[in-house]
C-alpha positions as semicolon CSV with decimal commas, in nm:
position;residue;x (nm);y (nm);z (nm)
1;X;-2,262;-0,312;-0,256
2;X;-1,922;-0,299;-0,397
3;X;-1,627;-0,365;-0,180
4;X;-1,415;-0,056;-0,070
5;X;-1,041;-0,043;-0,207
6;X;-0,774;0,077;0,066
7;X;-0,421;0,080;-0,085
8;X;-0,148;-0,015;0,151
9;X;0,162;0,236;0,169
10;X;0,449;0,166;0,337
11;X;0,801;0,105;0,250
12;X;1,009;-0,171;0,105
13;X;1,323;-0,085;0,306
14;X;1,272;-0,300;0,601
15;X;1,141;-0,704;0,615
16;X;0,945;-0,582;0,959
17;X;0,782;-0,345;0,713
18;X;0,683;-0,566;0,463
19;X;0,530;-0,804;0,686
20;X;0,313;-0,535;0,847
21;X;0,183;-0,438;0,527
22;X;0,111;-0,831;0,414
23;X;-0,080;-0,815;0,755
24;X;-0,262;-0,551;0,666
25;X;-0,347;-0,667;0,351
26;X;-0,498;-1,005;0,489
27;X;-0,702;-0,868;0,763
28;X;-0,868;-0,614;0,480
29;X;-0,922;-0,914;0,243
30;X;-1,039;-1,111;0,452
31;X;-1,171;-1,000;0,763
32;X;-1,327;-0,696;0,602
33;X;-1,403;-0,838;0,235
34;X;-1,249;-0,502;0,065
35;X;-1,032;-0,472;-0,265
36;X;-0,675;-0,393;-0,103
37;X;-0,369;-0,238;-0,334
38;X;-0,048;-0,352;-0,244
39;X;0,286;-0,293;-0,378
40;X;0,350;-0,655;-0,291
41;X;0,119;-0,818;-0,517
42;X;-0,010;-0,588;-0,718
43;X;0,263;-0,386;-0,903
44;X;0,525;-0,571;-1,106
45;X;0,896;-0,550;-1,212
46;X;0,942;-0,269;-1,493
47;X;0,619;-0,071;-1,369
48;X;0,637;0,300;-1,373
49;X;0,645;0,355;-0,984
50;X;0,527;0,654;-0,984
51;X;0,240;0,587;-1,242
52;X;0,122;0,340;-1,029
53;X;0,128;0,485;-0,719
54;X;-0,078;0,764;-0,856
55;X;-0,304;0,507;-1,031
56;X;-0,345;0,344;-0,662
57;X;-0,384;0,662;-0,484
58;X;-0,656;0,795;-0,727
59;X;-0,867;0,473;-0,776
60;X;-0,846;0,420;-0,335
61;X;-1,132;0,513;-0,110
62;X;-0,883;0,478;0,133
63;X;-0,511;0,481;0,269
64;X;-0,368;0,291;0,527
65;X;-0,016;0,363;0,592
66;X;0,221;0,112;0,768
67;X;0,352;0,391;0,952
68;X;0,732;0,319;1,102
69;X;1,065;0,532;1,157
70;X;1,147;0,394;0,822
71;X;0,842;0,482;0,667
72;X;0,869;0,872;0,754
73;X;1,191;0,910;0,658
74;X;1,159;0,734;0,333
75;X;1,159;0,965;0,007
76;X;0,839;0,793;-0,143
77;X;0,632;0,856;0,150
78;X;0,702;1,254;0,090
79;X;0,644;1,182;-0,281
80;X;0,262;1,060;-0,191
81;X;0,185;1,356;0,001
């Protein structure tokens, strides 16, 4: 059985908010052996954002959001939705 893929939205804008979402990450790596997409790690400098947050969204079977203050009122989290 292939492992699910959950890709990890949250926001940038806050070091509280990055660590969440690194926290995240680990537990579904490794306490739940799944495939997570994270901005962290797995886009790079000169990426089309918005290419591959669609990319993440579309290949996900699921999305945990790192849900804060920040989070809501940040313009890429209205983007997503």
């Amino acid at each position: 059985m292939e492992p699910l893929t959950y890709f990890i939205s949250y926001t940038t804008r806050t070091k509280e908010d990055v660590a969440w979402a690194k926290w995240v990450e680990w537990v579904l790596r490794v306490k739940l052996n799944s495939k997570p997409i994270i901005q962290e790690y797995d886009f790079r400098p000169g990426d089309n954002f918005k290419e591959r947050m669609h990319d993440a969204l579309i290949r996900a079977d699921f999305v945990v959001c790192v849900l804060t203050r920040t989070y809501l009122e940040s313009e890429n989290c209205r983007n997503e939705y």
